[in-house]
Backbone bond lengths (Angstrom), bond angles and torsions (degrees), N, CA, C in turn:
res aa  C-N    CA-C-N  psi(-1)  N-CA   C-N-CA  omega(-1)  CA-C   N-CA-C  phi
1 X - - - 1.470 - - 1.529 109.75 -
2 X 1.493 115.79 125.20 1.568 109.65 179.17 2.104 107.46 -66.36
3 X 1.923 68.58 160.32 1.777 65.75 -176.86 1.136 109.06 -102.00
4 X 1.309 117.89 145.53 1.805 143.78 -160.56 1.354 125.03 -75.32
5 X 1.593 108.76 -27.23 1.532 120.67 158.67 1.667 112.81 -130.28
6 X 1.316 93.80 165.44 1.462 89.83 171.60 1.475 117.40 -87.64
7 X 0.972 115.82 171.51 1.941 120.12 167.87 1.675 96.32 -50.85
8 X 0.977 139.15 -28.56 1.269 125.35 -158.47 2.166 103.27 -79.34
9 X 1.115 97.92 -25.27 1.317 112.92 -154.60 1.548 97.31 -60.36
10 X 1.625 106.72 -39.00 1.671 126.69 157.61 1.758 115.74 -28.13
11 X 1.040 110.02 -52.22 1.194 121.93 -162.40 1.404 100.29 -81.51
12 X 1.428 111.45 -54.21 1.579 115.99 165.34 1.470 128.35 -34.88
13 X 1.360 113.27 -45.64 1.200 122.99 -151.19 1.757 93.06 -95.16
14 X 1.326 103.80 -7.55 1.656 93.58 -168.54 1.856 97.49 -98.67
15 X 1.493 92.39 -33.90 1.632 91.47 164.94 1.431 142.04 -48.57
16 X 1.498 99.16 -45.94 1.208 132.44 166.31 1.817 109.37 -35.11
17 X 1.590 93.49 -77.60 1.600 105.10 -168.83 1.322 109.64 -70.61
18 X 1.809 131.20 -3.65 1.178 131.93 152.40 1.382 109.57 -50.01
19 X 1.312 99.85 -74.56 1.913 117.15 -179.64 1.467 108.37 -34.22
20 X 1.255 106.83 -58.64 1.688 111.75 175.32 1.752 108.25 -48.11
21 X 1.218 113.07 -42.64 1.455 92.21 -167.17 1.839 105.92 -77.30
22 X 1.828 114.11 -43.56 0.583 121.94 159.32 2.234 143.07 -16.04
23 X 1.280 67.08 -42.54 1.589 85.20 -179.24 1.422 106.38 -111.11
24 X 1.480 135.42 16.82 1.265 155.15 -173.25 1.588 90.70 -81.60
25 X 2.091 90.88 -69.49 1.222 96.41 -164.65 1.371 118.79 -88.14
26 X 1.442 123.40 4.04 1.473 110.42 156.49 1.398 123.24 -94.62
27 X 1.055 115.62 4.37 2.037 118.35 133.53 0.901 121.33 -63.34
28 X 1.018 120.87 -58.16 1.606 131.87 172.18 1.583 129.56 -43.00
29 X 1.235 99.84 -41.02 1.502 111.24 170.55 1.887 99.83 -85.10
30 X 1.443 108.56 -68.37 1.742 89.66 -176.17 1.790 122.18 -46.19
31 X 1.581 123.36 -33.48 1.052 101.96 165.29 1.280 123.00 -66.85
32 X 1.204 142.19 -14.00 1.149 142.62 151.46 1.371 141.98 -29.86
33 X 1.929 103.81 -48.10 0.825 113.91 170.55 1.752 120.81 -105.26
34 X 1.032 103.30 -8.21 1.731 125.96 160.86 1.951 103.85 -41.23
35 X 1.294 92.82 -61.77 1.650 112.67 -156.58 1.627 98.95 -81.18
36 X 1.402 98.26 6.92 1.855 95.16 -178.20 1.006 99.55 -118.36
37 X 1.786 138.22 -21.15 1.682 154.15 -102.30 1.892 68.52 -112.56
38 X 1.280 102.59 141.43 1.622 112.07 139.92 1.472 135.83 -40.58
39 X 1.494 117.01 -37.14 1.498 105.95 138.23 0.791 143.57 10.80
40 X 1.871 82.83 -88.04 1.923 99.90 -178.28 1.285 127.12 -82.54
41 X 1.869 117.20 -38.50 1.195 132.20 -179.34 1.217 103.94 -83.47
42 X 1.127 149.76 15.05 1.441 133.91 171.07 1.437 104.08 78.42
43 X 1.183 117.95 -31.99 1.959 115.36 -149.50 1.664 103.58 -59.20
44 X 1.237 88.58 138.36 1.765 116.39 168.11 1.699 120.66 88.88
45 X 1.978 88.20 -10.59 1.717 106.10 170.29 1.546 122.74 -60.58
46 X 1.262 111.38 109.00 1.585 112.26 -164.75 1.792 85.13 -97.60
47 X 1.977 98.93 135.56 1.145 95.75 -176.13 1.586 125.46 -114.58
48 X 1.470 137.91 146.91 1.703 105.26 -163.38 1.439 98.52 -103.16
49 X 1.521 93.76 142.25 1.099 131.66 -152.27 1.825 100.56 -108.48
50 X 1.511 115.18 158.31 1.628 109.86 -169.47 1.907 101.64 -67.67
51 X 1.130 83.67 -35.55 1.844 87.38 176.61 0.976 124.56 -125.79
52 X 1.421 126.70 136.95 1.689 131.50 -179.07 1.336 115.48 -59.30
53 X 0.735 132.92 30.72 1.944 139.55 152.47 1.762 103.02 -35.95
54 X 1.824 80.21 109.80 1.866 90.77 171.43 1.619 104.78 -108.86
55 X 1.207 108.40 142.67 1.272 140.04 -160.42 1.619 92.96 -87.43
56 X 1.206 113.55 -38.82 1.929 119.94 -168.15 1.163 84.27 -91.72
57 X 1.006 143.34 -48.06 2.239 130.40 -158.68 1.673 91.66 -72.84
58 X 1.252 130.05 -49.66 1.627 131.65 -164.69 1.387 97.51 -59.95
59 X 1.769 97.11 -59.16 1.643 93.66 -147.68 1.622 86.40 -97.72
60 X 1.271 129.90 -49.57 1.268 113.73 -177.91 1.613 125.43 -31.71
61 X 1.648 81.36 -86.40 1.505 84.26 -172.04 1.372 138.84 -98.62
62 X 1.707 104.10 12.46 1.708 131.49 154.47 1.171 92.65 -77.24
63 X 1.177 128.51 -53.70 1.868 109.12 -144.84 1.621 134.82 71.57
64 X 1.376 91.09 20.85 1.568 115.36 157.24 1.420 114.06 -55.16
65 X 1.500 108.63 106.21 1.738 120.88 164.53 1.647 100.71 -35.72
66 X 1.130 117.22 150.59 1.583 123.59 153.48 1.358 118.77 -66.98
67 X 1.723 125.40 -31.62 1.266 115.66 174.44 1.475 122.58 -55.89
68 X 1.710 103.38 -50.17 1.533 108.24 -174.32 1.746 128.61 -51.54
69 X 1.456 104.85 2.40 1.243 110.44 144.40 1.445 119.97 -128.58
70 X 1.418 135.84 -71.84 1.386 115.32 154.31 1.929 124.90 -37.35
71 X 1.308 116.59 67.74 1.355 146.29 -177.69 1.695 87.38 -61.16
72 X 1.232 128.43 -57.65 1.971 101.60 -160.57 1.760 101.53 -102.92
73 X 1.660 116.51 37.06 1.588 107.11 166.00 1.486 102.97 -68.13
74 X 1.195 154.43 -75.45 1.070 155.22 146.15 1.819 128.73 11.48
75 X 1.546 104.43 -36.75 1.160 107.78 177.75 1.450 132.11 -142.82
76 X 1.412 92.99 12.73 1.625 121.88 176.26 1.708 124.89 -120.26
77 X 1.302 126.42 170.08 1.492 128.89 162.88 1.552 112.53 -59.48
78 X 1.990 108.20 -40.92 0.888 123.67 -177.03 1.447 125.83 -97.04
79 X 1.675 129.36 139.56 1.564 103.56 -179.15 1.547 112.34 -73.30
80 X 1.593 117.56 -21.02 1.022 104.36 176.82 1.852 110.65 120.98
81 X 1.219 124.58 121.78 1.601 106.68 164.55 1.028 108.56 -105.72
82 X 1.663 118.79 150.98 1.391 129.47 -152.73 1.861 101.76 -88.48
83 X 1.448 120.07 121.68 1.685 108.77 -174.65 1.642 105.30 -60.08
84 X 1.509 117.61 -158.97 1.092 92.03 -148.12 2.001 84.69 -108.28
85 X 1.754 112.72 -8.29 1.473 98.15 158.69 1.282 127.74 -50.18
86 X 1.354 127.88 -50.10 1.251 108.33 142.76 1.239 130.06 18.35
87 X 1.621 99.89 -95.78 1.505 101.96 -177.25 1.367 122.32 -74.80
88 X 1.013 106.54 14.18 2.118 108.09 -162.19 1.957 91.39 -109.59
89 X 1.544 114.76 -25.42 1.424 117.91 -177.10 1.533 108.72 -45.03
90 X 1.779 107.81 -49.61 1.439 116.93 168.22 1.324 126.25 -67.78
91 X 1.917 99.09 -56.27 1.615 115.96 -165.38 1.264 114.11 -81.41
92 X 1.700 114.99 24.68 1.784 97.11 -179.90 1.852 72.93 -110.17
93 X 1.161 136.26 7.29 2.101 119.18 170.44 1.306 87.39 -104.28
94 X 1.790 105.95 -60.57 1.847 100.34 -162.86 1.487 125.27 -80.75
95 X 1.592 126.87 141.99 1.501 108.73 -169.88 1.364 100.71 51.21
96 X 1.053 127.78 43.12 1.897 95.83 147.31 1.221 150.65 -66.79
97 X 1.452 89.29 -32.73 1.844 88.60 172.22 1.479 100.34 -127.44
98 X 1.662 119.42 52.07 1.276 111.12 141.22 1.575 130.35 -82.64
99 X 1.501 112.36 147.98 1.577 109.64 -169.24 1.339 100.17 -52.45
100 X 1.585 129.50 -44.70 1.170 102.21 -139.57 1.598 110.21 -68.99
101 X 1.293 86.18 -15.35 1.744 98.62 -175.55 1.757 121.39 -77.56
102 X 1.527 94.68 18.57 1.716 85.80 -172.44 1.580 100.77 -96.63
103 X 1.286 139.88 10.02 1.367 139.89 166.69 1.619 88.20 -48.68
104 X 1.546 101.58 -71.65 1.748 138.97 -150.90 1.519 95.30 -40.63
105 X 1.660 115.70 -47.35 1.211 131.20 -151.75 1.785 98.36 -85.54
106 X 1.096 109.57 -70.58 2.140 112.79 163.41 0.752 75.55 -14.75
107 X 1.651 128.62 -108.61 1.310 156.63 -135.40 1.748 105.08 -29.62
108 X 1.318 119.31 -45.05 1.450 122.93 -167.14 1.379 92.28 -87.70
109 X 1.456 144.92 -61.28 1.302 139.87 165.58 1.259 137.76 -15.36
110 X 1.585 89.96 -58.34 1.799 108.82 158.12 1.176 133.28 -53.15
111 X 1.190 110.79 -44.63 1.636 142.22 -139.72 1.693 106.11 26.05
112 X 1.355 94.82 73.48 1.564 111.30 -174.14 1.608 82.25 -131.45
113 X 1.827 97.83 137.27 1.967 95.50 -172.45 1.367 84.22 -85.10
114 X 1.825 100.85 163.97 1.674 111.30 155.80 1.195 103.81 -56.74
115 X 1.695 107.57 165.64 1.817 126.52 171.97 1.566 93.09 -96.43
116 X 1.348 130.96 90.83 1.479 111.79 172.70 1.675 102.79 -82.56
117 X 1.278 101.64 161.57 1.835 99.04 164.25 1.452 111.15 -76.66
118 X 0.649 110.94 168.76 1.731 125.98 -178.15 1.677 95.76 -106.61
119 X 1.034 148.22 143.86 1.709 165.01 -125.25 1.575 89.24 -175.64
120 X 1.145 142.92 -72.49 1.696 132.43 -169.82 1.433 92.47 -122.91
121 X 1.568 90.33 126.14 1.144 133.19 -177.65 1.743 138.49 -131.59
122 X 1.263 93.88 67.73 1.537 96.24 -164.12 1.769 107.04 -58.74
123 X 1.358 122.90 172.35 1.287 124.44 167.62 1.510 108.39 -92.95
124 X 1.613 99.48 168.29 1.678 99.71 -161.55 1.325 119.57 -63.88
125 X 1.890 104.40 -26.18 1.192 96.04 -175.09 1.796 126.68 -98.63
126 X 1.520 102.46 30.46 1.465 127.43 156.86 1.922 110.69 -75.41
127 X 0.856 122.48 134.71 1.369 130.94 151.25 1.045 125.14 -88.32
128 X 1.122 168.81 132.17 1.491 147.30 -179.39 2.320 105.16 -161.58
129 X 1.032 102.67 76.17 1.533 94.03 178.48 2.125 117.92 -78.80
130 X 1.677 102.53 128.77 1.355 83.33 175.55 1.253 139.60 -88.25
131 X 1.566 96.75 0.29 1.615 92.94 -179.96 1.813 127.75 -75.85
132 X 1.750 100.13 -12.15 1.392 115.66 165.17 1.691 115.87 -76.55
133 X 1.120 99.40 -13.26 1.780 89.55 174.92 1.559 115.74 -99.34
134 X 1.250 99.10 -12.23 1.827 115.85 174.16 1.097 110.82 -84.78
135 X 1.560 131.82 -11.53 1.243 131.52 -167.07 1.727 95.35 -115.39
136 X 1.292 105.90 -27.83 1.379 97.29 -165.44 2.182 90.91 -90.30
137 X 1.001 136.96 26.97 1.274 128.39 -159.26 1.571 146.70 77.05
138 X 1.378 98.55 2.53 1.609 116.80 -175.68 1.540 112.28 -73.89
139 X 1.517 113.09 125.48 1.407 71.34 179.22 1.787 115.11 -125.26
140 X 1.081 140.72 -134.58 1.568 126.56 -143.24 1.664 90.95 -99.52
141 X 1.428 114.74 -33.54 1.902 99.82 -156.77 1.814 79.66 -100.57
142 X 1.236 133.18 5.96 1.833 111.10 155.79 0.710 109.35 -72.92
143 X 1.613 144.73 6.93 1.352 116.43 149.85 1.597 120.06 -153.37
144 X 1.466 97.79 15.57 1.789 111.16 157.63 1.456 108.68 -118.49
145 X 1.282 126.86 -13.50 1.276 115.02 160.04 1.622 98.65 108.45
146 X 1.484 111.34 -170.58 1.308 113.28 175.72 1.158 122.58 -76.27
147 X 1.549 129.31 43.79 1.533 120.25 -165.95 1.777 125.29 -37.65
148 X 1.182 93.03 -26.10 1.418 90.16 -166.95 1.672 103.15 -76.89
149 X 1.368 130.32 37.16 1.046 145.22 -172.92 1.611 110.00 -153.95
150 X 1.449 105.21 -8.87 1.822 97.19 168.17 1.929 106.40 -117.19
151 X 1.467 78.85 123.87 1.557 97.93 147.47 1.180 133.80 -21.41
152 X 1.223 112.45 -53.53 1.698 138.51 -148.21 1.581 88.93 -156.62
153 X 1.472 126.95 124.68 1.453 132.98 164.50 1.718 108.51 -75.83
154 X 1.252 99.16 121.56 1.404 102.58 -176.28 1.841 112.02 -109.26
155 X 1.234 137.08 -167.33 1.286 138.53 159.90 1.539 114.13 -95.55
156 X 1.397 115.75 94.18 1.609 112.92 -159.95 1.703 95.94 -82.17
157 X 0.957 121.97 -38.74 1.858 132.44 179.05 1.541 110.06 -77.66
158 X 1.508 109.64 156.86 1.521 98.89 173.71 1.270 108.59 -100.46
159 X 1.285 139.89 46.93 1.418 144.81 -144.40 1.578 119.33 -37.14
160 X 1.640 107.00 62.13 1.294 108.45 -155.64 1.971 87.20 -122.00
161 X 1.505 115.26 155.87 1.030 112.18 -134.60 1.731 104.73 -82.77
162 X 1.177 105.09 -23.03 2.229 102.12 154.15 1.469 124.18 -56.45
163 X 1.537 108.55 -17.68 1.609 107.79 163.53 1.455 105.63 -84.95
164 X 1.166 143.54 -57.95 1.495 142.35 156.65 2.117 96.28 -9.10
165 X 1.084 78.60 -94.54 1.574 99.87 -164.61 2.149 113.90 -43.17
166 X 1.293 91.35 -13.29 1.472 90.07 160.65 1.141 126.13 -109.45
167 X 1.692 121.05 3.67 1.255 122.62 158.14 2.063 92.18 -81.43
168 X 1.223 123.94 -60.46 1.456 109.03 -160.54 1.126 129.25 -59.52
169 X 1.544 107.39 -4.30 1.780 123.35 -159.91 1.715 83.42 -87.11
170 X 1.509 133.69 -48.73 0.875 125.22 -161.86 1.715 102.65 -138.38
171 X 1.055 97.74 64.83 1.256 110.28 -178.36 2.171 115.92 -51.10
172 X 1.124 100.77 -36.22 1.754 101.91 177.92 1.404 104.21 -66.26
173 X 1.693 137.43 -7.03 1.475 95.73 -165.97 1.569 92.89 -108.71
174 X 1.803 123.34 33.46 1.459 114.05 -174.15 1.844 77.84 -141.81
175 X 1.235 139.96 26.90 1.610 144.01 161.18 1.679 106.93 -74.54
176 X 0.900 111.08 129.01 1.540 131.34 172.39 1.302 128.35 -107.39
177 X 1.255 146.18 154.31 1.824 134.34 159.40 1.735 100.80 -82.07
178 X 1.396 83.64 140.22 1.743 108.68 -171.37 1.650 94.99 -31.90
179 X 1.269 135.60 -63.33 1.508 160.65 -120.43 1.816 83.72 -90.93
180 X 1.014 122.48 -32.96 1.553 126.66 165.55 1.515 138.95 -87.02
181 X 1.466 117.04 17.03 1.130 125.52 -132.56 2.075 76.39 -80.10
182 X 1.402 94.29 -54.10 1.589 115.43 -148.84 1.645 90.40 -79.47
183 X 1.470 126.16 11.89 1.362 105.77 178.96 1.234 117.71 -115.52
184 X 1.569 104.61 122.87 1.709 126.35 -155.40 1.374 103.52 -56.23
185 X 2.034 125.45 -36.96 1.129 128.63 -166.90 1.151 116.98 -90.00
186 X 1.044 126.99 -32.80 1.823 132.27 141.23 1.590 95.71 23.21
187 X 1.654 107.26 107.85 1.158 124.08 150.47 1.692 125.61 -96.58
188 X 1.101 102.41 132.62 2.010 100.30 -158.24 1.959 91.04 -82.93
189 X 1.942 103.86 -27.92 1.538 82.56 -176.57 1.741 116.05 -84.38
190 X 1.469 128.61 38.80 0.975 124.27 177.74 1.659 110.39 -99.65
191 X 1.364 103.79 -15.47 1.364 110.12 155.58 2.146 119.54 -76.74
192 X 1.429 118.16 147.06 1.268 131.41 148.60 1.133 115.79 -62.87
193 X 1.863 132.78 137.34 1.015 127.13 157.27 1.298 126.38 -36.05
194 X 1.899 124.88 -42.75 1.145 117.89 -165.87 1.846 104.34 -71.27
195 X 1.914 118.83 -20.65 1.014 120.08 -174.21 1.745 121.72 -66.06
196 X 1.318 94.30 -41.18 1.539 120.33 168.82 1.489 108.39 -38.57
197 X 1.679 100.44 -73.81 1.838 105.26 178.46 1.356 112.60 -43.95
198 X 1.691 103.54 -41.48 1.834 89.66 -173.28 2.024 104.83 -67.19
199 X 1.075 100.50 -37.61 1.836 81.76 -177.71 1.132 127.12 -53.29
200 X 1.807 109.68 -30.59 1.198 106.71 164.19 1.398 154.35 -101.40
201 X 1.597 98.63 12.22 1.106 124.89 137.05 1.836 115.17 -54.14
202 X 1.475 110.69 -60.49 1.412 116.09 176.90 1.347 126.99 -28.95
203 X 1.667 91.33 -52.92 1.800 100.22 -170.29 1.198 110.40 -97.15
204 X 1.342 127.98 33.87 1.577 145.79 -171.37 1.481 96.72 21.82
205 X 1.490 127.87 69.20 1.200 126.74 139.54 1.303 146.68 -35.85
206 X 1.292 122.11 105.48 1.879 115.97 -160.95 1.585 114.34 -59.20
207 X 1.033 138.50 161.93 1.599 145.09 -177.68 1.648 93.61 -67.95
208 X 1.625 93.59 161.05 1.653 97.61 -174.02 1.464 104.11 -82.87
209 X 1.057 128.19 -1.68 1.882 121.80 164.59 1.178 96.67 -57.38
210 X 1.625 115.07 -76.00 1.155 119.80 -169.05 1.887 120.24 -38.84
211 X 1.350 103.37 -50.75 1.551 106.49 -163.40 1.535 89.56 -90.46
212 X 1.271 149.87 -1.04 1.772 139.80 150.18 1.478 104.54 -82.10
213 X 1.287 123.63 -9.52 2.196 113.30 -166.98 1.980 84.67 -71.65
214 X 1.257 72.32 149.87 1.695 106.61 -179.49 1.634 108.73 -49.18
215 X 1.391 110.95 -42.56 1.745 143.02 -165.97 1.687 95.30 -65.20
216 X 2.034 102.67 -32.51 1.805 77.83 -165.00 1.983 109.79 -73.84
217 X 0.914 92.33 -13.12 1.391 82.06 -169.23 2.157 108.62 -137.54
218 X 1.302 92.19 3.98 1.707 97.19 168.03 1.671 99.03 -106.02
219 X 1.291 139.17 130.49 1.470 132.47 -158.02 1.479 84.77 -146.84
């Protein structure tokens, strides 16, 4: 019976299933980094907002706590958006009759809230409450970043669920003292490892079964 390929076809065929694997894993790796890409996660997308509210003039270089407008981080799921008295406590002496501020001003007239955009945005079927991460030592720029240095609040994390899970796997090396919760510049290496363990010993931190089970944060 003649033969159907040549010897070469050998050589082919081994090339071939190289290439195949080859090009397996450079799919494999670009979806990888696709599904992490700013793209997808939003991160670093600064979004415009009805009013130019800077995040660095308040908190920077006022030195406005984060609570005194997010008022229920501390005692809610939610930190809270600030109504718009709030802003009128200052802005009915300071800027009063600047334009940019006449959203702020409607807004108090009306008593119709602003539409702000939302910047972090988990999906529904995330749970995530903040007043348990404020209590347990977390504090505000681990996971909004240094605001008091943006202009415009952006999404500095990709809040995608391997960033979750590498804060819970090792939850002591992102622990803070209470008295730091709200401070954006907060360096985590100014703590010692052995200091770290004691906080989390302190804030009776659950075991990493517990804080990786599916239950803590799929509800």
């Amino acid at each position: 019976m003649a033969q159907l390929f040549k010897r070469s076809a050998n050589n082919i065929a081994k090339a071939s299933l190289v290439a195949v694997v080859i090009l397996g894993g450079v799919v494999g790796y670009v979806y990888t980094q696709v599904v992490r890409s700013s793209y997808l996660t939003n991160r670093y997308l600064e979004r415009q907002q009805p009013v130019q509210f800077s995040h660095k003039h308040h908190v920077g270089d006022d030195g406005i706590d984060c609570r005194y407008c997010h008022t229920t981080v501390e005692t809610s799921y939610s930190a809270g958006m600030p109504p718009t008295q709030t802003c009128m406590n200052c802005h009915s002496q300071i800027w009063s009759d600047s334009p940019y501020l006449e959203p702020v001003r409607a807004s108090f007239r009306t008593n119709e809230p602003i539409e702000w955009e939302r910047v972090h945005d988990l999906p529904e079927f995330v749970y995530f409450n903040h007043s348990i991460h404020v209590a347990k030592g977390v504090g505000c720029s681990s996971c909004h970043g240094d605001v008091a240095n943006m202009p415009a609040v952006y999404q500095e994390n990709t809040l995608q669920m391997e960033w979750c899970l590498s804060c819970h796997r090792e939850p002591e090396k992102f622990l803070r003292p209470k008295d730091q919760i709200t401070n954006t510049k907060w360096d985590v290496n100014e703590l010692t490892d052995e200091e770290r363990l004691q906080l989390k010993a302190d804030y009776h931190i659950r075991s990493k079964e517990m804080m990786t089970s599916c239950s803590t944060c799929h509800r």
